[in-house]
N, C-alpha and C positions, 0 to 999 in steps of 0.2 A: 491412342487408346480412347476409344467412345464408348461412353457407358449412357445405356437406355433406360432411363427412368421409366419406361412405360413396362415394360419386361419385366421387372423386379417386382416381387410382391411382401409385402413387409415380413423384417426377420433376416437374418443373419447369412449374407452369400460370402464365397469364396472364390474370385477370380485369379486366374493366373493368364497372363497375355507375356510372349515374345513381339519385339519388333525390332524397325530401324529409325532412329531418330537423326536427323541432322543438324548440327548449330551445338552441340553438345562442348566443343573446342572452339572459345572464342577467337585465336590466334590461327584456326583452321576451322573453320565454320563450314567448309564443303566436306568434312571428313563425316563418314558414315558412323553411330554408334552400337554397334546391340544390345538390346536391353532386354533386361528379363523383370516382369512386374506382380508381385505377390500380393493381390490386394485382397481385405476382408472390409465386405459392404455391409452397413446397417441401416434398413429404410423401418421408418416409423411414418407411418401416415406420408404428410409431406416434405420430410428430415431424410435424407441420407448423409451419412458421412461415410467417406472412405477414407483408411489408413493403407499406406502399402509402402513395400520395401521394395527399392531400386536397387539393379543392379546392372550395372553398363562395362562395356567392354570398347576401348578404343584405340587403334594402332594409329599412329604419327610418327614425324620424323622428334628424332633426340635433339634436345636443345644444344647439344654441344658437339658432335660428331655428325649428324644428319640420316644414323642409320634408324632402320625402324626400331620406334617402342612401344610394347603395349601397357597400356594403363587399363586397372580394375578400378571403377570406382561405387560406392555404394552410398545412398542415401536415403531418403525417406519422405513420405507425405501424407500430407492429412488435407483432407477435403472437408469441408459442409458445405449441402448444398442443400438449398428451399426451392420447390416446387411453389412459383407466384405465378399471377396474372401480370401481365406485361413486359418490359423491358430485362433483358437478363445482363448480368453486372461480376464483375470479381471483386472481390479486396481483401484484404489483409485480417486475418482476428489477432485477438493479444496473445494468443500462443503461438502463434506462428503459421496455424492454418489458416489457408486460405476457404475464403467462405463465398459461394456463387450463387446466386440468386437467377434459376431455371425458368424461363416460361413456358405454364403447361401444355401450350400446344408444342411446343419444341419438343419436350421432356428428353433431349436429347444432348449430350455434352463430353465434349472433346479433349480429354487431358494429356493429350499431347507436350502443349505448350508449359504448363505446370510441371510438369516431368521434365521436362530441359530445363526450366529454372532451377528445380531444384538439383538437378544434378553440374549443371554451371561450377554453381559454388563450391563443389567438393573438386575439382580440378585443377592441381598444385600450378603454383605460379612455374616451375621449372619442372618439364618431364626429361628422365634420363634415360638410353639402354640400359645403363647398371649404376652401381651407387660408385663403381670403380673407373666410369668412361673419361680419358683425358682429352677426348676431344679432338681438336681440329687445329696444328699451328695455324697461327693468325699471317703469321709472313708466308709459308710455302705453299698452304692449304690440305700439307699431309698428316693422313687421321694416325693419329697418336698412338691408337689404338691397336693399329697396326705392322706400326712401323716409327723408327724414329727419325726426326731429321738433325739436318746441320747448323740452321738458323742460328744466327746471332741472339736471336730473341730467346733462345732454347737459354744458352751458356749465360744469359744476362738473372 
């Protein structure tokens, strides 16, 4: 998602962008995510800040059977960004946005990358098909799920 500081004219916008982001599953980092982005821009002179609500969509394999699951995840972000002369930069505020410092000839900037950060973190250490999946015997490799086996390992 690239937002154009040059386009914007101070006062109060409303963006909405769809995309596809990848790196969203660190344990699958080629998996594709969609995302839906709700953001509301406020530019003052050389001040914007953007807040927006994430929403991603991502189908993987189940951590215990290996059939597909989809995961909903939702999070949030908040931007400031200063329009400067020279070098442009990221880092951290004490609330937890993130603050960029723009070069005006650039006026242009990429939140791509801050949208998969922020959504990283909202993705459970364990994805499952259902809260009910038994998985995969370890000795026969048959899904549980769908059948039962004979295994020694079952009866122990």
């Amino acid at each position: 998602m690239i937002i154009d500081f040059s386009t914007l004219q101070d006062g109060v916008h409303k963006v909405d962008w769809t995309g596809e982001i990848p790196g969203v599953d660190l344990i699958y980092p080629e998996i594709v995510a969609a995302i839906q982005v709700r953001a509301k821009i406020h530019r003052l002179q050389e001040v914007v800040t953007i807040r927006a609500a994430l929403r991603a969509q991502l189908e993987r394999p189940c951590d215990r059977c290996l059939r597909p699951a989809v995961l909903a995840i939702e999070s949030s972000l908040y931007v400031v960004a200063k329009l400067r002369t020279g070098l442009s930069a990221a880092e951290m505020g004490d609330d937890g946005e993130v603050l960029i410092s723009v070069d005006r000839e650039e006026s242009m900037v990429d939140l791509t990358d801050h949208i998969r950060e922020s959504l990283i973190v909202e993705v459970p250490m364990t994805i499952l098909c259902g809260d009910d999946c038994k998985g995969l015997c370890p000795q026969c490799g048959a899904d549980l799920n769908e059948e039962s086996c004979s295994c020694r390992w079952q009866s122990e």
